[in-house]
Every structure is written in C-alpha cells, then in structure tokens.
HTML snippet that shows the backbone in 3Dmol.js (N, CA, C, O; Angstrom):
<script src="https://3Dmol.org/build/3Dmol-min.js"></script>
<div id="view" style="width:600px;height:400px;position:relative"></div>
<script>
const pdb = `
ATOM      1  N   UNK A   1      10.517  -6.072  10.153  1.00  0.00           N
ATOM      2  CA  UNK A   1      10.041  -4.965   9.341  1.00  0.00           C
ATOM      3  C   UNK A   1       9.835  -5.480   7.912  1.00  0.00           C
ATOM      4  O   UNK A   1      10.809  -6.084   7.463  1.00  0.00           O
ATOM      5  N   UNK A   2       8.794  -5.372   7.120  1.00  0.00           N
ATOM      6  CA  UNK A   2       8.302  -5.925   5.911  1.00  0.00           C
ATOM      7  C   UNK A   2       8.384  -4.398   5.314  1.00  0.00           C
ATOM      8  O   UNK A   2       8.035  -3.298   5.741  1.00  0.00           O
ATOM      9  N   UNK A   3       9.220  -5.023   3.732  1.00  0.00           N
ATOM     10  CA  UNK A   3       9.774  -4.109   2.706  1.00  0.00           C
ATOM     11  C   UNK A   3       8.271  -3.324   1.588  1.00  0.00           C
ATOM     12  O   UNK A   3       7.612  -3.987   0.787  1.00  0.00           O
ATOM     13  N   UNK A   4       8.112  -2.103   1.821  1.00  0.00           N
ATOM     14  CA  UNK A   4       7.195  -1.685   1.122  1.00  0.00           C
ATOM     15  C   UNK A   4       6.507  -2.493  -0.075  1.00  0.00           C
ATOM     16  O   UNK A   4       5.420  -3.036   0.126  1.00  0.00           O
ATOM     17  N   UNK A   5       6.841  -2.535  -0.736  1.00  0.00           N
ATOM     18  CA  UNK A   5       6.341  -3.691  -1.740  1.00  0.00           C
ATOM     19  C   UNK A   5       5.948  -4.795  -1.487  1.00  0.00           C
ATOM     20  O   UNK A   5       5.268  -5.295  -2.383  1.00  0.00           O
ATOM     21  N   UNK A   6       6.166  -5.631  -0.255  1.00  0.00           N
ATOM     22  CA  UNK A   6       5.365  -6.400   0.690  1.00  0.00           C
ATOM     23  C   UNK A   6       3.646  -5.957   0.956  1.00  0.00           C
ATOM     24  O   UNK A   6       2.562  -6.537   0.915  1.00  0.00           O
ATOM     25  N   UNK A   7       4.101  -4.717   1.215  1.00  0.00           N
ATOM     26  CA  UNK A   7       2.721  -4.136   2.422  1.00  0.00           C
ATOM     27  C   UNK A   7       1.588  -3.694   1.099  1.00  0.00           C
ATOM     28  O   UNK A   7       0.376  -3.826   1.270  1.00  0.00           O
ATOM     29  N   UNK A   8       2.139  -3.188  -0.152  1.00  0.00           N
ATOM     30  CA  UNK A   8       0.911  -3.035  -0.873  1.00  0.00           C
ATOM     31  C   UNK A   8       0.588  -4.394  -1.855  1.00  0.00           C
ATOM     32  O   UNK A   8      -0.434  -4.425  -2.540  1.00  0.00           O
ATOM     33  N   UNK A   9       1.426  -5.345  -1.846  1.00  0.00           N
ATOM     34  CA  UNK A   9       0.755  -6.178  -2.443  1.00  0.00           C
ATOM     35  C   UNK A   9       0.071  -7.152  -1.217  1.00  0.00           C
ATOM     36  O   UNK A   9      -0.325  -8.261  -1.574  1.00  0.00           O
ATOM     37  N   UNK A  10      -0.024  -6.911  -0.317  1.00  0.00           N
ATOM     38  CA  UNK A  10      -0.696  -7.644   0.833  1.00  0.00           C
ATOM     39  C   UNK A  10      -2.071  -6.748   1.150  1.00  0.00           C
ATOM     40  O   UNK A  10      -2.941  -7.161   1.916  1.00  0.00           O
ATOM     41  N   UNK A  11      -2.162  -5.217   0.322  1.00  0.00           N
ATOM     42  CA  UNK A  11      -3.317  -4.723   0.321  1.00  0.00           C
ATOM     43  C   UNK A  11      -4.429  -4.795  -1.055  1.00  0.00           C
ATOM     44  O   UNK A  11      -5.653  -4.926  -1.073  1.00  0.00           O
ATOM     45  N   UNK A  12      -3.503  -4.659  -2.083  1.00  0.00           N
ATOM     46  CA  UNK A  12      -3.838  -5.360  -3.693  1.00  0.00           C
ATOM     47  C   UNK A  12      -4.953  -6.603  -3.070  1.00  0.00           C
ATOM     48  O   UNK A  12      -6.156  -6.645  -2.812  1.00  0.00           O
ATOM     49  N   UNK A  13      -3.601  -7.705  -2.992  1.00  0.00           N
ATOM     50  CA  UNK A  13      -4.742  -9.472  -2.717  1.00  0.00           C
ATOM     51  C   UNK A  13      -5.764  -9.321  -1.907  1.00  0.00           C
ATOM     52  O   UNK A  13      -6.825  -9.933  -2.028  1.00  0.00           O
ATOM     53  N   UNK A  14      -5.479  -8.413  -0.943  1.00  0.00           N
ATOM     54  CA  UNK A  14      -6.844  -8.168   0.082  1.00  0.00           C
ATOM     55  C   UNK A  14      -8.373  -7.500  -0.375  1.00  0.00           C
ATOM     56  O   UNK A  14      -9.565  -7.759  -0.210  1.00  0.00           O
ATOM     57  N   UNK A  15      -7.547  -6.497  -1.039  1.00  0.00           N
ATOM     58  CA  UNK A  15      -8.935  -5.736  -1.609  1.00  0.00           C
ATOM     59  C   UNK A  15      -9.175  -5.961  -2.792  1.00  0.00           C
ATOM     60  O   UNK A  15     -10.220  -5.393  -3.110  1.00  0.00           O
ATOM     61  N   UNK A  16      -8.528  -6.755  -3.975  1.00  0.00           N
ATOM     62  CA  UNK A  16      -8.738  -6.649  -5.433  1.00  0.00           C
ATOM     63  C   UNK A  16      -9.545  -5.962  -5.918  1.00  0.00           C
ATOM     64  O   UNK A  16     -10.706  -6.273  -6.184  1.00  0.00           O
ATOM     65  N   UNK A  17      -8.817  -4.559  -6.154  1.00  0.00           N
ATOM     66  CA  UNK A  17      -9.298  -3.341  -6.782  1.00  0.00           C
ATOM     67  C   UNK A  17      -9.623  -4.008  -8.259  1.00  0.00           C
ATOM     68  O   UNK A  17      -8.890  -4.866  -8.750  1.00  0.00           O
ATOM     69  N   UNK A  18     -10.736  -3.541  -8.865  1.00  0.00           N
ATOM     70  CA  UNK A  18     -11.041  -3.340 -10.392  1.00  0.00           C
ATOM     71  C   UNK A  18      -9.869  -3.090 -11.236  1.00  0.00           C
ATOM     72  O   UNK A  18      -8.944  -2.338 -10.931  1.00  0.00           O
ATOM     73  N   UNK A  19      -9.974  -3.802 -12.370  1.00  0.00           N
ATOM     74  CA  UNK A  19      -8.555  -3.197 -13.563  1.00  0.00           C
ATOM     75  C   UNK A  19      -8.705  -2.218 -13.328  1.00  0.00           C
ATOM     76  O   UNK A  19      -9.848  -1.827 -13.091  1.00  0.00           O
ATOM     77  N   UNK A  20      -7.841  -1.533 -13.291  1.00  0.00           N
ATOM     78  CA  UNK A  20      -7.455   0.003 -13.952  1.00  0.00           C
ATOM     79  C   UNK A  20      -7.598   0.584 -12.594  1.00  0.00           C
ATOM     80  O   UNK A  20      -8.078   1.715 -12.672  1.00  0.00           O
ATOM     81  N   UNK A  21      -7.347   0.206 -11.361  1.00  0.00           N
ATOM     82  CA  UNK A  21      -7.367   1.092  -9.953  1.00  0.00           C
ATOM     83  C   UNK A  21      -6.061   0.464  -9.559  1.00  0.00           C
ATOM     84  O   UNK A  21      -5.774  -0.729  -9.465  1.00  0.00           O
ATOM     85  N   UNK A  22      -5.311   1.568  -9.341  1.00  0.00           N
ATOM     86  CA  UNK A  22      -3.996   1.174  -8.375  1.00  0.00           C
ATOM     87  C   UNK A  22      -3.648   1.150  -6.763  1.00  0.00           C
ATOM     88  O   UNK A  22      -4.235   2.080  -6.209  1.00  0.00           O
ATOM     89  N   UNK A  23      -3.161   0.659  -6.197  1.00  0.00           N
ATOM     90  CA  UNK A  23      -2.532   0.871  -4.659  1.00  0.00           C
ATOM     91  C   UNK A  23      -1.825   1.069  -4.766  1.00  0.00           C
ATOM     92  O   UNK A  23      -1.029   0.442  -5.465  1.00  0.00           O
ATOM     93  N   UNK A  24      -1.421   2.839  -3.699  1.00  0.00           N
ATOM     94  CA  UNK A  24      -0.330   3.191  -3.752  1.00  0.00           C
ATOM     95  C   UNK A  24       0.199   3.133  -2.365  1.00  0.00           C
ATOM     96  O   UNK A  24      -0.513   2.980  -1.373  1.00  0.00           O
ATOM     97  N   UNK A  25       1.386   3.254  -2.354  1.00  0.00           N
ATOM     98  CA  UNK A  25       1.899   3.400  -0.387  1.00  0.00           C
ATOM     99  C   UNK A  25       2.977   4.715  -0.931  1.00  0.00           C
ATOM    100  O   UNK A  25       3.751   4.915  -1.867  1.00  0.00           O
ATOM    101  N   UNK A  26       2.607   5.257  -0.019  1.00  0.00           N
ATOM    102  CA  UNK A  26       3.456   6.779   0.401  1.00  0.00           C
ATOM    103  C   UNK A  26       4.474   6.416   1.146  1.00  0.00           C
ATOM    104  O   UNK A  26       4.195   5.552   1.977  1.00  0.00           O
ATOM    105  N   UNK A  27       5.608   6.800   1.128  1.00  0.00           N
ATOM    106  CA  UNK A  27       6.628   7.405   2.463  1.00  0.00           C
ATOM    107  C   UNK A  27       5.924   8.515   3.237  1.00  0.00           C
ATOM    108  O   UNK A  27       5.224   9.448   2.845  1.00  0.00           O
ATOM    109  N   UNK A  28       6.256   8.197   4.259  1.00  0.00           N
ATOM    110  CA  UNK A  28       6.243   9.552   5.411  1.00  0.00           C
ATOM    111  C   UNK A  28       7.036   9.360   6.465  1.00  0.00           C
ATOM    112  O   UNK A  28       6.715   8.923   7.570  1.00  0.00           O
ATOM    113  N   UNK A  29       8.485   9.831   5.942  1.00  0.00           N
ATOM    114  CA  UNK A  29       9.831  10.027   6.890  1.00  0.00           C
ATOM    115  C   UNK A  29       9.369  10.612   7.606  1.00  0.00           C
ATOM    116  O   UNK A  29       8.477  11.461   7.590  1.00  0.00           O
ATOM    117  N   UNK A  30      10.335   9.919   8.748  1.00  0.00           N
ATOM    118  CA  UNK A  30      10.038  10.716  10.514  1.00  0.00           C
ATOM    119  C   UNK A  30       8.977  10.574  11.042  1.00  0.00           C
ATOM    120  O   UNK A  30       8.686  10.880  12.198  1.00  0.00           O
ATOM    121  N   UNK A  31       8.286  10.082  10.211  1.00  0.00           N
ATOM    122  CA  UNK A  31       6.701   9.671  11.146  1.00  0.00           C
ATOM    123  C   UNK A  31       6.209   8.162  11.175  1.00  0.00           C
ATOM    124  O   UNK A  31       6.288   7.425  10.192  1.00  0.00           O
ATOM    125  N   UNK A  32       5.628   7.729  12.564  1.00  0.00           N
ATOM    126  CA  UNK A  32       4.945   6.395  12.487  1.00  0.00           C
ATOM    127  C   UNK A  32       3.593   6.415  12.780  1.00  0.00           C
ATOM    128  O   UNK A  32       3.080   6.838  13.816  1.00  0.00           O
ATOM    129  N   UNK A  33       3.000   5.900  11.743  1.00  0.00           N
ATOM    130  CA  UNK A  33       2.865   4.940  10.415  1.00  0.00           C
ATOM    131  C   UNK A  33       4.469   5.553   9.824  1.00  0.00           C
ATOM    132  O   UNK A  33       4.779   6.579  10.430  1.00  0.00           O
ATOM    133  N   UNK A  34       5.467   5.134   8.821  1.00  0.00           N
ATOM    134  CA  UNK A  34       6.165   5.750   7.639  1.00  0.00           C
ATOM    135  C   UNK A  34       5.475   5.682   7.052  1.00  0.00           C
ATOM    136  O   UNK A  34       5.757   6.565   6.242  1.00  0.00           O
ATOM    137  N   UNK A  35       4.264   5.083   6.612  1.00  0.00           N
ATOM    138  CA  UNK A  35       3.674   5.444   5.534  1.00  0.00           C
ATOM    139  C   UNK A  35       1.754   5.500   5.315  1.00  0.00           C
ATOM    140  O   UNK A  35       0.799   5.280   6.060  1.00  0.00           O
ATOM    141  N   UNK A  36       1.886   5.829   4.191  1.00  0.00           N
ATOM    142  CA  UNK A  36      -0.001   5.934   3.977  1.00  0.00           C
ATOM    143  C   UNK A  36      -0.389   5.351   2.761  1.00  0.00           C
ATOM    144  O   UNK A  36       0.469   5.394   1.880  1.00  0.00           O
ATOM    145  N   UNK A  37      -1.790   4.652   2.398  1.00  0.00           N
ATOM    146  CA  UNK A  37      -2.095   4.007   1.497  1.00  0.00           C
ATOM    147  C   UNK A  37      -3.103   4.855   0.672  1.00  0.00           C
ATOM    148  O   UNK A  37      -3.801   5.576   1.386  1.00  0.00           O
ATOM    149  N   UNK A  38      -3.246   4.905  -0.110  1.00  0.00           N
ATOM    150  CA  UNK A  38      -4.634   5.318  -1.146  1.00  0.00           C
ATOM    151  C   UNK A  38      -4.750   4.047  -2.125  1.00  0.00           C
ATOM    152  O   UNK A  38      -4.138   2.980  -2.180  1.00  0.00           O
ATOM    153  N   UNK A  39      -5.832   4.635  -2.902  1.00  0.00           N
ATOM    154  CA  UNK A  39      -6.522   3.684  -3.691  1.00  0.00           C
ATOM    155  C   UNK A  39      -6.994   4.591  -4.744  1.00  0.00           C
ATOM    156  O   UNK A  39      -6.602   5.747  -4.586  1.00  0.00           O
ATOM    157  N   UNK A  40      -7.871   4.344  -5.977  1.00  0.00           N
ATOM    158  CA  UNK A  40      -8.489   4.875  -7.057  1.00  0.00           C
ATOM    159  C   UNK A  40     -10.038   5.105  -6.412  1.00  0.00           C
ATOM    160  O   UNK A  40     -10.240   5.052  -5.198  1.00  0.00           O
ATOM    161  N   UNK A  41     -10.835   5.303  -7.159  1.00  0.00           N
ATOM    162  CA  UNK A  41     -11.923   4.653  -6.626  1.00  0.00           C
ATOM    163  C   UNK A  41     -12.623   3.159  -6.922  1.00  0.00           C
ATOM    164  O   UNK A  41     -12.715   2.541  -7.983  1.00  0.00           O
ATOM    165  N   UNK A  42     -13.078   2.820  -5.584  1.00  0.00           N
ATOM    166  CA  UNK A  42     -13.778   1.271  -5.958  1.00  0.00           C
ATOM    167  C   UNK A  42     -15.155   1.669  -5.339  1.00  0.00           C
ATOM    168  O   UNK A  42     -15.575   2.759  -4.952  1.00  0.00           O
ATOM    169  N   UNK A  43     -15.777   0.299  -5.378  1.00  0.00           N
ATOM    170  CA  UNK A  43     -17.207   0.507  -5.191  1.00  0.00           C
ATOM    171  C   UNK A  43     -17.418  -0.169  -3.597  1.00  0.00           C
ATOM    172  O   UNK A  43     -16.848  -1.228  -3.331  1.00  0.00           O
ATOM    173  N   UNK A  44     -18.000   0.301  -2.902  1.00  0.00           N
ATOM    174  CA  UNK A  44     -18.327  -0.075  -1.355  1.00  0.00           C
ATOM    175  C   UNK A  44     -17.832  -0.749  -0.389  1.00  0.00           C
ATOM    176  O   UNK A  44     -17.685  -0.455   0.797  1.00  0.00           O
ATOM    177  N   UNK A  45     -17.473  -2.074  -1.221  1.00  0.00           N
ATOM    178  CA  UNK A  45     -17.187  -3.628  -0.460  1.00  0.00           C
ATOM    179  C   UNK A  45     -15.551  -3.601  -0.601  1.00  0.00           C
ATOM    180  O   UNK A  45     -14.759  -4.098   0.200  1.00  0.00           O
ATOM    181  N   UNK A  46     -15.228  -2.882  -1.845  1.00  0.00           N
ATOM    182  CA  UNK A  46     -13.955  -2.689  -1.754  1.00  0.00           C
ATOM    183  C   UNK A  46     -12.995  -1.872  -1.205  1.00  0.00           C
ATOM    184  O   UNK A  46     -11.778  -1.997  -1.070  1.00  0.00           O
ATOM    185  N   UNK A  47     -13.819  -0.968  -0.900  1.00  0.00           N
ATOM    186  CA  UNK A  47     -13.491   0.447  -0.284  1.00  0.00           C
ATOM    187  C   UNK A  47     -13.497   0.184   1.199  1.00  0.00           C
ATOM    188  O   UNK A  47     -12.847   0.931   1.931  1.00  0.00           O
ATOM    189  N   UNK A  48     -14.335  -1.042   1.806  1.00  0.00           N
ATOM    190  CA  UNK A  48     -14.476  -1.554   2.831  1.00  0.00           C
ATOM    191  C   UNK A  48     -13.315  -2.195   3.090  1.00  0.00           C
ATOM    192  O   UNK A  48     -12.547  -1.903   4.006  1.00  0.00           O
ATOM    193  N   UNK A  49     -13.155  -3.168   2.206  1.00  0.00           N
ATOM    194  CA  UNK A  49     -11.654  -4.048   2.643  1.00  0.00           C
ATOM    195  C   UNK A  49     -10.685  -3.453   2.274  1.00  0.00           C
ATOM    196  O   UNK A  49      -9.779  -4.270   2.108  1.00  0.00           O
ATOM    197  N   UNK A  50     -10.322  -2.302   2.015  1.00  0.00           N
ATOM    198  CA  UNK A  50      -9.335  -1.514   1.878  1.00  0.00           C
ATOM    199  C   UNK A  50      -8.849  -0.850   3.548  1.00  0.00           C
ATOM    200  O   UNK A  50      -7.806  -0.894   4.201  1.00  0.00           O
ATOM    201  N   UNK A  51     -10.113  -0.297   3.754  1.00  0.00           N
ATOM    202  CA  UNK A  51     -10.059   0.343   5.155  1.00  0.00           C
ATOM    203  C   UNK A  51      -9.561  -0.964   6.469  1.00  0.00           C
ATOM    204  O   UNK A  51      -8.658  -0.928   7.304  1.00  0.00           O
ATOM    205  N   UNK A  52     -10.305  -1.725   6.253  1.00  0.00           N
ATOM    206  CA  UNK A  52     -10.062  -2.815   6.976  1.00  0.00           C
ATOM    207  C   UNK A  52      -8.745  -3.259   7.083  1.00  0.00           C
ATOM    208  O   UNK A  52      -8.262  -3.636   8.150  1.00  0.00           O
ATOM    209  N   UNK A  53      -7.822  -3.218   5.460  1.00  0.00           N
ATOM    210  CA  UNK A  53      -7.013  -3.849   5.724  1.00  0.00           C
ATOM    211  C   UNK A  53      -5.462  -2.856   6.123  1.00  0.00           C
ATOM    212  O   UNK A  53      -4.340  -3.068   6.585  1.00  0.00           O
ATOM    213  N   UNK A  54      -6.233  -1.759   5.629  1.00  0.00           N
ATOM    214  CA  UNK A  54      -4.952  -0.376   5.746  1.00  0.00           C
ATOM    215  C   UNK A  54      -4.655  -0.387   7.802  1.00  0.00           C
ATOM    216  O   UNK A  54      -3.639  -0.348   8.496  1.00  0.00           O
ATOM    217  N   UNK A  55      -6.078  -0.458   8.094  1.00  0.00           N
ATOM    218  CA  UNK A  55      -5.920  -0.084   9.740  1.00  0.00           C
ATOM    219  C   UNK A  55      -5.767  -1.474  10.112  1.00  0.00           C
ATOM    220  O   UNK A  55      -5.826  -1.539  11.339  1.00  0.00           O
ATOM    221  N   UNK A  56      -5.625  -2.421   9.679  1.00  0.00           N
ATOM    222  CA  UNK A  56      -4.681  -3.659  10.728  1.00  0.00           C
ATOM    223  C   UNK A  56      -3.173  -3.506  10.172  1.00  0.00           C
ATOM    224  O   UNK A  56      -2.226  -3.831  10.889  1.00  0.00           O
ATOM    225  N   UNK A  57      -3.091  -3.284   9.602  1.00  0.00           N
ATOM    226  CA  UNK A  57      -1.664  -3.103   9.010  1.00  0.00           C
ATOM    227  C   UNK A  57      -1.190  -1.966   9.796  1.00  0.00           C
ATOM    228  O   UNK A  57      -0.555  -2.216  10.821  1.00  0.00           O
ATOM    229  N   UNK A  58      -1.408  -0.755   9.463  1.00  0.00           N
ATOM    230  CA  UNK A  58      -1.413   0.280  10.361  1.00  0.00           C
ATOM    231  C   UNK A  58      -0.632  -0.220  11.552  1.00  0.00           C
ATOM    232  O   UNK A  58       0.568  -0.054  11.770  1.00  0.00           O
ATOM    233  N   UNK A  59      -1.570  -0.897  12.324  1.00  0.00           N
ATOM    234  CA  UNK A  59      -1.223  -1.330  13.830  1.00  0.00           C
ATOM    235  C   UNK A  59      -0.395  -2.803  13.408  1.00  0.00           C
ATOM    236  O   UNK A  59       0.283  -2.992  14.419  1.00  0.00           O
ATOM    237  N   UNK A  60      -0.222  -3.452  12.865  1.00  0.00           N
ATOM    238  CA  UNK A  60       0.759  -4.575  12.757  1.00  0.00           C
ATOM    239  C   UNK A  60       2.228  -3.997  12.374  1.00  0.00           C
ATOM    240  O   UNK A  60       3.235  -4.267  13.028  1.00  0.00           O
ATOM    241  N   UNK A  61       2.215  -3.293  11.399  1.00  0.00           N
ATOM    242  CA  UNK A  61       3.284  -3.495  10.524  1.00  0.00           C
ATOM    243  C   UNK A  61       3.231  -1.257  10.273  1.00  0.00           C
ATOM    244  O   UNK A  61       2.733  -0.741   9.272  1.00  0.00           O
ATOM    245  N   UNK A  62       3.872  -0.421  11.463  1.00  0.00           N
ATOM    246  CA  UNK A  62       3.878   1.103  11.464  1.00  0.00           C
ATOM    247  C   UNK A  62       5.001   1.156  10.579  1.00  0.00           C
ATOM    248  O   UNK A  62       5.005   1.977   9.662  1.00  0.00           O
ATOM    249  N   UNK A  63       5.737   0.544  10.716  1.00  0.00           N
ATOM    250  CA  UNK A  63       7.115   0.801   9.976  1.00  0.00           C
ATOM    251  C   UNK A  63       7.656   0.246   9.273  1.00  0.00           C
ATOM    252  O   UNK A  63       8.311  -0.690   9.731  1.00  0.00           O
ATOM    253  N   UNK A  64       7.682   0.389   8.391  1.00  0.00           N
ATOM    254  CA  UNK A  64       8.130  -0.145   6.505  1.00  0.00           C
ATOM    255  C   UNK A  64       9.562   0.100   5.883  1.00  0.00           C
ATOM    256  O   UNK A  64      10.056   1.222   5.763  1.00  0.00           O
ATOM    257  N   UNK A  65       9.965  -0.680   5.630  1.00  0.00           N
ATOM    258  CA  UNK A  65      11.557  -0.670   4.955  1.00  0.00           C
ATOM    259  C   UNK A  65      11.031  -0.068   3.739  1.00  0.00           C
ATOM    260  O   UNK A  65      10.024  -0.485   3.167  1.00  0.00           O
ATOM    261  N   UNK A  66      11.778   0.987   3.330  1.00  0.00           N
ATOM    262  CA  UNK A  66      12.052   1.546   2.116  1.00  0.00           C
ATOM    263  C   UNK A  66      13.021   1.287   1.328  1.00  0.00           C
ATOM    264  O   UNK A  66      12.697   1.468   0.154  1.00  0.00           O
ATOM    265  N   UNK A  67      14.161   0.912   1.481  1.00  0.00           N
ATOM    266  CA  UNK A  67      15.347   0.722   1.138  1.00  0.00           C
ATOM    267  C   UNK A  67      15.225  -0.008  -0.394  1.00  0.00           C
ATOM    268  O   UNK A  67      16.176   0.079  -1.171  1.00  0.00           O
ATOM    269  N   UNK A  68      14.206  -0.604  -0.702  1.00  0.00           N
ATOM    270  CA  UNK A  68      14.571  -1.296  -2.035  1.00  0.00           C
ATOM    271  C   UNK A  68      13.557  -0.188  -3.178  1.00  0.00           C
ATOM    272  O   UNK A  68      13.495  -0.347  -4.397  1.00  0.00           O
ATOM    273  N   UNK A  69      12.893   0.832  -2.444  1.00  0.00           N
ATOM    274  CA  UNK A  69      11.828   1.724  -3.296  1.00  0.00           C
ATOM    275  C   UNK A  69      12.685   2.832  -3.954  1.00  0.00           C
ATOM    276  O   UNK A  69      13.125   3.724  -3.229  1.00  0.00           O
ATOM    277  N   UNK A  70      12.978   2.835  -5.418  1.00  0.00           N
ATOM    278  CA  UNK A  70      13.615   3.923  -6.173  1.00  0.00           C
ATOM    279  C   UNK A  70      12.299   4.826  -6.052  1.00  0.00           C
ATOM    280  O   UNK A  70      12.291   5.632  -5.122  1.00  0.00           O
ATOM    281  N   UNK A  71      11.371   4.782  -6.756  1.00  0.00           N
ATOM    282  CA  UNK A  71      10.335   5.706  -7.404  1.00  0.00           C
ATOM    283  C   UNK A  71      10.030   6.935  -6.558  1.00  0.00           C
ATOM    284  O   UNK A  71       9.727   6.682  -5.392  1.00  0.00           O
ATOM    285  N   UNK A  72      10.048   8.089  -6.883  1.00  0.00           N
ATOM    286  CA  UNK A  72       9.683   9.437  -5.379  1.00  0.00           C
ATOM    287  C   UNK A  72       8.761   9.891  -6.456  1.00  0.00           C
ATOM    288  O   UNK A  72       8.755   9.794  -7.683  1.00  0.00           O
ATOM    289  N   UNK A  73       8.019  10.400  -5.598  1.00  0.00           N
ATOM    290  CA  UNK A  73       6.948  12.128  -6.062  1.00  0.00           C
ATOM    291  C   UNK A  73       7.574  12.658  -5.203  1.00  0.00           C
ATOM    292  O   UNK A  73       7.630  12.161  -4.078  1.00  0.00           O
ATOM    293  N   UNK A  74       8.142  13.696  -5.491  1.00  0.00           N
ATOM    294  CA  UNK A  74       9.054  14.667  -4.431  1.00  0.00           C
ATOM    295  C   UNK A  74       9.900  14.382  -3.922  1.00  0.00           C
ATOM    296  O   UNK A  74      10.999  14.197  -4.445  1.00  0.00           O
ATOM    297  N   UNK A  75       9.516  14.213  -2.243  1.00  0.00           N
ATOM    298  CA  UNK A  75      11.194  13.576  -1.829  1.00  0.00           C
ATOM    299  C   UNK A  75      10.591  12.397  -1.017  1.00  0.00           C
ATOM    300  O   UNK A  75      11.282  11.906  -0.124  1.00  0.00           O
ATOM    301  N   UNK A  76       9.528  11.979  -1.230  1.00  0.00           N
ATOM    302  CA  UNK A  76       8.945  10.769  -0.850  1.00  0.00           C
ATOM    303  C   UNK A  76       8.876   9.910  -1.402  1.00  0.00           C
ATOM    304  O   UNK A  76       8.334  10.318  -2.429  1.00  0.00           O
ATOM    305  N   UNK A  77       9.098   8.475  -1.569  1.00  0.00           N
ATOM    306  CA  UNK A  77       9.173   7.120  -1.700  1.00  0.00           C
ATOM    307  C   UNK A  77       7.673   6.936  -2.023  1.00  0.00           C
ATOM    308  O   UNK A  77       6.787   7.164  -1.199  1.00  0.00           O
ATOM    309  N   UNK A  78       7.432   6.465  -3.406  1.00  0.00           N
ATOM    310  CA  UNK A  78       6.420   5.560  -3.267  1.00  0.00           C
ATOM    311  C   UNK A  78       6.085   4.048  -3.978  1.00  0.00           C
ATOM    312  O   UNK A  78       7.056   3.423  -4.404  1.00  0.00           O
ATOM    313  N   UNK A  79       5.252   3.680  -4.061  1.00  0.00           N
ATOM    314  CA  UNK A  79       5.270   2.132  -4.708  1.00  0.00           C
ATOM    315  C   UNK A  79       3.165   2.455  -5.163  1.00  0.00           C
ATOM    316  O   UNK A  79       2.180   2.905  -4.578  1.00  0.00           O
ATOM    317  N   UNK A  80       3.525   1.830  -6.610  1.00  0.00           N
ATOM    318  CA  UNK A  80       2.047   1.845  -7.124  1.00  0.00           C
ATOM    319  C   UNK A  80       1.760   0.377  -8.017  1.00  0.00           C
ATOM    320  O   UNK A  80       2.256  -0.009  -9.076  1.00  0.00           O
ATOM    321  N   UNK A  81       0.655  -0.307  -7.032  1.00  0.00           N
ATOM    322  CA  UNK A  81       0.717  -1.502  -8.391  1.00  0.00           C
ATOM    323  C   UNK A  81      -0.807  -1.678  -8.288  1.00  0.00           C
ATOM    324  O   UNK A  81      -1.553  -1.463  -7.333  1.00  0.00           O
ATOM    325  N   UNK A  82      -1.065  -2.123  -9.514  1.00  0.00           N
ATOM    326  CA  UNK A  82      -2.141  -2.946  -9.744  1.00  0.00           C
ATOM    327  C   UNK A  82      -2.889  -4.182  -9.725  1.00  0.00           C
ATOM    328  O   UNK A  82      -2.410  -4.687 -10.740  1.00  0.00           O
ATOM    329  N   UNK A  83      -3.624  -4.932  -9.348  1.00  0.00           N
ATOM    330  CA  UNK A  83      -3.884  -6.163  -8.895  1.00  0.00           C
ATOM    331  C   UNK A  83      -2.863  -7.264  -9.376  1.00  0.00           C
ATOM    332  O   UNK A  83      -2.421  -8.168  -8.666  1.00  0.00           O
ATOM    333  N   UNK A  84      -2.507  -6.991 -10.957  1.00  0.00           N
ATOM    334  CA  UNK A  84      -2.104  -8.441 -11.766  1.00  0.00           C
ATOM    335  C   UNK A  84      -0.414  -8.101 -11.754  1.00  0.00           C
ATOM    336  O   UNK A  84       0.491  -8.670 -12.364  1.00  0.00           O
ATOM    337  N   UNK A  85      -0.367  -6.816 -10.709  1.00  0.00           N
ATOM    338  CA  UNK A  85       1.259  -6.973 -10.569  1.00  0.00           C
ATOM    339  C   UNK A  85       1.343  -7.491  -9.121  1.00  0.00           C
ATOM    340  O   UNK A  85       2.554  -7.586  -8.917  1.00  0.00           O
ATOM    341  N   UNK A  86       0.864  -7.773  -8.306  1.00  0.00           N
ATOM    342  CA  UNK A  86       0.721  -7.735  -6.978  1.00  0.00           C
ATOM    343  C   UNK A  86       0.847  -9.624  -6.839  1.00  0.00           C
ATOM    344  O   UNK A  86      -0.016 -10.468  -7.079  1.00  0.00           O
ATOM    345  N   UNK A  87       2.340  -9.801  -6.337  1.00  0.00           N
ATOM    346  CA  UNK A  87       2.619 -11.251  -5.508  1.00  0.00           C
ATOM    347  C   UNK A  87       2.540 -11.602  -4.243  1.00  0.00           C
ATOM    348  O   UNK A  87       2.995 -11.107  -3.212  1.00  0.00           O
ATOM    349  N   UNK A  88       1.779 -12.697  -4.508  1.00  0.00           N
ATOM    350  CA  UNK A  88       1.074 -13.591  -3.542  1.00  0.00           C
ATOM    351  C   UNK A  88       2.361 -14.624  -2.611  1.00  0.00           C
ATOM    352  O   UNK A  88       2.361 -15.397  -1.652  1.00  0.00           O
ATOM    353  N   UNK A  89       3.408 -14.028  -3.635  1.00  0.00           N
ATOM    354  CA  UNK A  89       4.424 -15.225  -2.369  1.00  0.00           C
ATOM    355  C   UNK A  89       4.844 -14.559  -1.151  1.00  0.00           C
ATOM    356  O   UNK A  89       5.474 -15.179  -0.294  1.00  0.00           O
TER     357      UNK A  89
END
`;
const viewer = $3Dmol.createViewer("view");
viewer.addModel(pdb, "pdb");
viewer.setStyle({}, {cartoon: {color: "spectrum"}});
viewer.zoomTo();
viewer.render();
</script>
C-alpha cells in the first residue's frame, strides 16, 4: 500500500500541471478507490495525462495509506501539491 503523498506526487511528475495548478487526493473512507484526484484547470494534453494516469492508478494502487496525512476539509484527509513540491524519489 503506497502512502498518499506517494500517489499525488506520482500524478504531479506525470502530468506537470502549469505553475499555479495543484493536485489534490481526497480521502474517501469506507470506499475503494479510498480516494479521488482533481486538478485545477490545464490545457488538453494535460488534462489527458491526468486521466490516464488517475485510472491506472485507480486500478494499481485502490487503496492508499493515510496515516501520515494531517490536513482534512471536513472529516476527510487530503494532500495538495504543486509540481515544484512533488518528489521524484
């Protein structure tokens, strides 16, 4: 199981959103997927490899460790970064 902050910076490097667009990953306790991705808006090609890379993940990787994610909107877990926070190790 790969720790949330894994899974959106493995969608960041994939899609390299424009400055100023973030990836976010949602919690969604009790349900698989646990979670869901959005984006800002990008322009076509990016919006493409976003989709691309949300639905292999999706099916690779349904279930996501939360355990190291403080941040909630509500009572959900989330994680938001931007390209030049997003590690490649």
């Amino acid at each position: 199981m790969k720790p949330a902050n894994q899974i959106v910076d493995e969608i960041a490097l994939a899609v390299r959103p424009r400055r100023g667009v973030a990836v976010v990953l949602t919690e969604r306790p009790g349900e698989t997927p646990n979670w869901m991705a959005a984006a800002g808006f990008m322009d076509l090609a990016r919006n493409e490899r976003f989709v691309t890379k949300v639905a292999a993940l999706r099916k690779s990787t349904p279930v996501v460790d939360w355990t190291a994610v403080s941040e909630r909107k509500g009572e959900r877990r989330r994680v938001a970064k931007w390209l030049s926070e997003a590690s490649s190790a």
